[in-house]
Each structure stands twice: as structure tokens, then as C-alpha cells.
N, C-alpha and C positions, 0 to 999 in steps of 0.2 A: 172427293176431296182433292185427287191428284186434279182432275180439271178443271179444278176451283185456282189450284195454285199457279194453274198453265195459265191461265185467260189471266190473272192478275201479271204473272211474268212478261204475257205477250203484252198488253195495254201500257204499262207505265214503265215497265222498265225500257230506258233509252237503248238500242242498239247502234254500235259502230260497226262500220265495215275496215274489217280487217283482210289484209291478203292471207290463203291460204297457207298452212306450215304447219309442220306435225315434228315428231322426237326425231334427234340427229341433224335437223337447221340450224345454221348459225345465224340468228336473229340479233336485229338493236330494237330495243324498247325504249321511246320517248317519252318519260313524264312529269308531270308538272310536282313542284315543291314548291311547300308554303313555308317560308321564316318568316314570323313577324308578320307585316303588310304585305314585304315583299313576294315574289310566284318567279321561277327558276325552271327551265327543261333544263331536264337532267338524262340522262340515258345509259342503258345498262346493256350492252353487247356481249350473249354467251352462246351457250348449245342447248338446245329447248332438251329438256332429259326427257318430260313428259306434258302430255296434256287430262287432263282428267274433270271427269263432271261433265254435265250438259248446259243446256241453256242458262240462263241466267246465273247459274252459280258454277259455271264449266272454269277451272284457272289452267294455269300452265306452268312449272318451273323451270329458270332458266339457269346453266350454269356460267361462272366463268373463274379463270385464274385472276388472282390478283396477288402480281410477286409470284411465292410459291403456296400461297393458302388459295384454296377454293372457296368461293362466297358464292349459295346457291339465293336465290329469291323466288318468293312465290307470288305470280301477278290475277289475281282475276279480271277475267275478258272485259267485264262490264265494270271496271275500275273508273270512276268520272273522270279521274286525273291521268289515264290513258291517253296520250298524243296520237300516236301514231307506233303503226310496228312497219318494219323493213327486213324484210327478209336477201341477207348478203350469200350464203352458198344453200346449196342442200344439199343434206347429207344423205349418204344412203347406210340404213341401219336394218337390222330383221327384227325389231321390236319397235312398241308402241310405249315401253317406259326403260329406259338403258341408264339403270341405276349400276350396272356394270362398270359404265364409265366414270365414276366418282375412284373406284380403285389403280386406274391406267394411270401411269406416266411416262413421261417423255414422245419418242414418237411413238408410240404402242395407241397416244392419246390422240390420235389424229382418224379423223371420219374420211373416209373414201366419198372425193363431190361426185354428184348428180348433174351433168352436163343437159342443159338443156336452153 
């Protein structure tokens, strides 16, 4: 059954090439909005907290500050309306989901960059 589900994942579902980034990047996510007829890139720039899932159903959430509230979002990889991702610093973190930092503020909230 699992490699019934694979072969259909790998055949039809479209794949984009994304650049590599894992928990602790500060990513922008470009994607398209529909109002009406209209279609709008829109973009949502945070700190990726986590990545989870695998292939076709693998998502990732992003966070960021807006003002002093947090607005987290959850995107799946294989989203149609996905543009493009860009990856702006990276962070260096010792976890693979740093739900730790939803608690931090001020500078406490600040990821030490990855010079590269």
C-alpha cells in the first residue's frame, strides 16, 4: 500500500525546486492570492520554527512578529500557489523544531547567523 501511495506521489504530483533551509532560517515566502478574478504575490517573511512530513505532504511553519503579536503560518511544500522561497540569513539552532522560541522576547529573541 505504502508503495502504491509513493509511485502515485512521485508521477502526478508536480515538484518545485526549492533552496535548501531547515528550523532557525529567516525565510520570505512568495505566494499567489486569488480575490475575485483578480491573483496578487503576496509574501510572508519569518523564522522557519519547523519542517515536518516528507514528500508530498512534508509542510513547514513560519514565524514572524507583526507589531507585538506573533502570526505563525503553515505552508505545504507542494502548495500550487507557492512562488518561490528565499532564503535571507541562517540561523544556527541545536533543534529541528524550536517551539522554544514562540516564549522569547526582545533580544533573548534573536538567532546567532550562520556566516557562510
Amino acid at each position: 500500500m505504502e508503495s502504491l501511495i509513493k509511485f502515485v506521489e512521485d508521477e502526478f504530483v508536480a515538484k518545485k525546486e526549492f533552496p535548501k533551509f531547515s528550523a532557525g532560517d529567516t525565510i520570505t515566502v512568495y505566494y499567489e492570492i486569488k480575490e475575485g478574478e483578480k491573483t496578487r504575490t503576496q509574501f510572508f517573511r519569518g523564522v522557519v520554527i519547523q519542517r515536518r512530513g516528507s514528500g508530498a505532504t512534508e509542510t513547514f511553519t513560519i514565524r514572524k512578529m507583526s507589531g507585538t503579536v506573533g502570526v505563525e503560518r503553515i505552508f505545504p511544500i507542494n502548495m500550487p500557489a507557492l512562488q518561490k522561497i528565499e532564503v535571507n540569513k541562517r540561523g544556527k539552532v541545536r533543534r529541528a523544531r524550536i517551539f522554544y522560541f514562540r516564549q522569547l522576547r526582545g533580544k533573548k529573541a534573536r538567532l546567532k547567523e550562520i556566516r557562510s
